[in-house]
N, CA, C and O of each residue as an XYZ file, in Angstrom:
312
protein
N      69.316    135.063    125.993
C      69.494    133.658    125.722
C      70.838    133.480    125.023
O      71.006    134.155    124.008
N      71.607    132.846    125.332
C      73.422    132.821    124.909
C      73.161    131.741    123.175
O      72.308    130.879    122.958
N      73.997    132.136    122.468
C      73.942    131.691    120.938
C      73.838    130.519    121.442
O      74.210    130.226    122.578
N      73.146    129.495    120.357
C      73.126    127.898    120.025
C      72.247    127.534    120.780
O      72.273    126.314    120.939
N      71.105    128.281    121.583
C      70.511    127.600    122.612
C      69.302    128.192    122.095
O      69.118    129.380    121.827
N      68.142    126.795    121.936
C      66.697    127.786    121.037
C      65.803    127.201    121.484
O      65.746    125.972    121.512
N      64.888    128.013    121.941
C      63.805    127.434    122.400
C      62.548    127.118    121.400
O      62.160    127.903    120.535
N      61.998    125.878    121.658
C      61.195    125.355    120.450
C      59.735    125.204    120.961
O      59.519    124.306    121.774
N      58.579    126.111    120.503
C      57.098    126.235    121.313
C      56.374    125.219    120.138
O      56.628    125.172    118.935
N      55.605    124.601    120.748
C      54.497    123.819    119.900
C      53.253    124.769    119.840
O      52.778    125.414    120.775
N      52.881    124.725    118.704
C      51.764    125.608    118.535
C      50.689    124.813    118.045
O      51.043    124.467    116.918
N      49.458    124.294    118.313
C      48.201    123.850    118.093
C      47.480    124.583    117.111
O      46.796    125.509    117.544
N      47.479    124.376    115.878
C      46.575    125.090    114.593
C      45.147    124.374    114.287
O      44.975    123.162    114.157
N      44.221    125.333    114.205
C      42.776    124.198    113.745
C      43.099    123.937    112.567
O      44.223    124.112    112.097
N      41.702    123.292    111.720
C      42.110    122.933    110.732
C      42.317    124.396    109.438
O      43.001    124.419    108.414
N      41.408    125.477    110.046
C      41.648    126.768    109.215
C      43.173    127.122    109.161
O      43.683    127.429    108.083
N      43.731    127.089    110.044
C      45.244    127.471    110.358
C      45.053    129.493    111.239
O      45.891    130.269    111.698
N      43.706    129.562    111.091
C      43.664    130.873    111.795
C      43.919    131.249    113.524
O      44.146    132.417    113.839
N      43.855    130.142    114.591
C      43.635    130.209    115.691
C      45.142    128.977    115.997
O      45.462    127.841    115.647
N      45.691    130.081    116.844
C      46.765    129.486    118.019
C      46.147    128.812    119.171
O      44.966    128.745    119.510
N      47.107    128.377    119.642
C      46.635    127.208    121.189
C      47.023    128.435    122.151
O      47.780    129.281    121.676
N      46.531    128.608    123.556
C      46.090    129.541    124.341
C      47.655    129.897    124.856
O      47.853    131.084    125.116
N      48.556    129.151    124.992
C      49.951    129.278    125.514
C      50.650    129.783    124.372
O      51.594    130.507    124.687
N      50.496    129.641    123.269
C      51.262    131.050    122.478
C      50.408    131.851    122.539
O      50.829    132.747    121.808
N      49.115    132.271    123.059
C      48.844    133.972    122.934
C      49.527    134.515    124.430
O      49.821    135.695    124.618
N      49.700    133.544    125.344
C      49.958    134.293    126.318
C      51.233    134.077    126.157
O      51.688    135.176    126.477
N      52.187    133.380    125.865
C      53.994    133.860    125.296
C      53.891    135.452    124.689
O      54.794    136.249    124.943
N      52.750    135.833    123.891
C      52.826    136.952    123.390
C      52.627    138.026    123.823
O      53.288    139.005    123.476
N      51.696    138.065    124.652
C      51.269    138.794    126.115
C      52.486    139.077    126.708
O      52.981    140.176    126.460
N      53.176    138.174    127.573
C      54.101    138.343    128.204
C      55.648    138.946    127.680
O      56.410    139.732    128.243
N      55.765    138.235    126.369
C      56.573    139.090    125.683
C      56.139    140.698    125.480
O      56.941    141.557    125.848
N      55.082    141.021    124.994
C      54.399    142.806    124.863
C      54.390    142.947    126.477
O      54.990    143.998    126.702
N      54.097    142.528    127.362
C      54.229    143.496    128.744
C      55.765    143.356    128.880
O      56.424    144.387    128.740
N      56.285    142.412    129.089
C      58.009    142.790    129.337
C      58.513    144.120    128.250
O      58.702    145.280    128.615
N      58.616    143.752    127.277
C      58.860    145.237    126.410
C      57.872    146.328    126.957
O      58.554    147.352    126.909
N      56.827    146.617    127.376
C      56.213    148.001    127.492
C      57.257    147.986    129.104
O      57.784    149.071    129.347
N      57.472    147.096    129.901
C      58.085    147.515    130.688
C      59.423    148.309    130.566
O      59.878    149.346    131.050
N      59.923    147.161    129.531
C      61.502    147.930    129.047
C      61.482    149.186    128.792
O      62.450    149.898    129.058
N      60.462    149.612    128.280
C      60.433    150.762    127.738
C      59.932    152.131    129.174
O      60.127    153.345    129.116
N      59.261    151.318    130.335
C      58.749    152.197    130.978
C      60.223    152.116    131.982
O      60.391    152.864    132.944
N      60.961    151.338    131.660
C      62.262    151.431    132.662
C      63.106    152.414    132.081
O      63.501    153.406    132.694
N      63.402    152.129    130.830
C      64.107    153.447    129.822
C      63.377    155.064    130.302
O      63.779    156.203    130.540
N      62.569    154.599    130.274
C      61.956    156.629    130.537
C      62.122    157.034    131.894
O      62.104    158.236    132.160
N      62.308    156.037    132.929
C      62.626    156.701    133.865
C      64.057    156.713    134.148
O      64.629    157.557    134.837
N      64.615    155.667    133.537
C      65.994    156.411    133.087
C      66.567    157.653    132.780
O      67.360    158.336    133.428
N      65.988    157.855    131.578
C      66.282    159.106    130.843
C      65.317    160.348    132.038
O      65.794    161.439    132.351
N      64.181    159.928    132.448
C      64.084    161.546    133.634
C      65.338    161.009    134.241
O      66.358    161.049    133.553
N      65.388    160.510    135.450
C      66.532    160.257    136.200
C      68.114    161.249    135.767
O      68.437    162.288    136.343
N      68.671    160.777    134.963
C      69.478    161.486    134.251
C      68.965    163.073    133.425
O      69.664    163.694    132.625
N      67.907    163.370    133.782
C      67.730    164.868    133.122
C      67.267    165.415    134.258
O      66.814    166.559    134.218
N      67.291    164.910    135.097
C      67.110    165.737    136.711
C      68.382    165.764    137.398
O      68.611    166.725    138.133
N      69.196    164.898    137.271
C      71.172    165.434    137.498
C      71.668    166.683    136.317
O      72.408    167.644    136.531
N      71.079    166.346    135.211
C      71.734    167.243    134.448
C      71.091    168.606    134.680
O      71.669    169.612    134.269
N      69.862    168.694    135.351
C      69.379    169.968    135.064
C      69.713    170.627    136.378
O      69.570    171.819    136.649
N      70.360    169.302    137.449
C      71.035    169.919    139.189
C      72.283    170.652    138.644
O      72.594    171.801    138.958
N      73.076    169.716    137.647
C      74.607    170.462    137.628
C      74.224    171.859    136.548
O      75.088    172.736    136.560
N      73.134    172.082    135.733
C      73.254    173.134    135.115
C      72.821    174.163    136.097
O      73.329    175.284    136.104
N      71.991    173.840    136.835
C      71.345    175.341    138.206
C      72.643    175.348    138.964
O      73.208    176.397    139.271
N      73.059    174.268    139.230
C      74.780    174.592    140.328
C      75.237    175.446    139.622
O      75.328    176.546    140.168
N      75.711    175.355    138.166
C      76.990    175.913    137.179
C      76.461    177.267    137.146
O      77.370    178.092    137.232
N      74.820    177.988    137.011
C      74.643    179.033    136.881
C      74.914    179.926    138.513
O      75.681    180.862    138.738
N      73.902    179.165    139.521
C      74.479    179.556    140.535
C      75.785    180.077    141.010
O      75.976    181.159    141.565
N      76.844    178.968    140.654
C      78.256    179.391    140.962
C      78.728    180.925    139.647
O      79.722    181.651    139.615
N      77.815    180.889    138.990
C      78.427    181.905    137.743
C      77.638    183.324    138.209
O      77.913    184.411    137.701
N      76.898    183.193    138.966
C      76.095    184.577    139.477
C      76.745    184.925    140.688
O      76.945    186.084    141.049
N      77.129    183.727    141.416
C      77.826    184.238    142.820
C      79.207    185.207    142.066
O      79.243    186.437    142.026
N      80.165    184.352    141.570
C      81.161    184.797    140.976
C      81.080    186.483    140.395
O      81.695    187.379    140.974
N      80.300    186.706    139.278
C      79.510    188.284    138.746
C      79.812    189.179    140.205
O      80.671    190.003    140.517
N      78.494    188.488    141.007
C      78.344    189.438    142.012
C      79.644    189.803    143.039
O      79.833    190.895    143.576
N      80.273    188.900    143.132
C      81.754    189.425    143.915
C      82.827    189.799    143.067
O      83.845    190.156    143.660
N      82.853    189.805    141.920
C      83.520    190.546    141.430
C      82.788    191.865    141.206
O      83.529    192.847    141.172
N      81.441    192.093    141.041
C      81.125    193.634    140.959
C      81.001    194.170    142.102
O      81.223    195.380    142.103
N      80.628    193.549    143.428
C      81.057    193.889    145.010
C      82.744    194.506    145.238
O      83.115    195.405    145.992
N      83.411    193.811    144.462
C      85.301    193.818    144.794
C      85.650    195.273    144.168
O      86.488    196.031    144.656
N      84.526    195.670    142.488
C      85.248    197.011    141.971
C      84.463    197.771    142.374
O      84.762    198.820    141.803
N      82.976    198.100    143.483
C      82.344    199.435    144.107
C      83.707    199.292    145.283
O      84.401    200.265    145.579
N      83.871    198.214    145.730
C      85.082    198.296    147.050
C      85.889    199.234    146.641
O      86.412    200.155    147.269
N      85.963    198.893    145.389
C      88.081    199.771    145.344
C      88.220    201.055    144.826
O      89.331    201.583    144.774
């Protein structure tokens, strides 16, 4: 929501002041599922990005075992 711009909810109180009107519990609802979403979008974020990182670390070892092995192939050669 961009600064200076506010949104204003009417809320219905009995006379206890304990019980909201049915459209702020469900503003609240909807606010708690959007955040559990945020949060279920973040985690697959973070796998997402730890399944590239864990491709370039098996590449980096890969390329570091090929490397070993032709150089210890190159000194039985010589």
């Amino acid at each position: 929501m961009p600064h200076g711009h506010y949104e204003s909810h009417d809320v219905n109180m009995t006379s206890s002041g304990d019980h909201m009107d049915a459209d702020a519990d469900s503003d609240v609802e909807d606010a708690m599922g959007q955040s559990e979403e945020s949060v279920e979008i973040v985690w697959k974020g973070l796998v997402v990005l730890a399944g590239i990182y864990a491709f370039f670390i098996t590449e980096r070892l890969i390329s570091l075992c090929r490397a070993a092995r032709r150089r210890c192939n190159k000194v039985l050669l010589t």
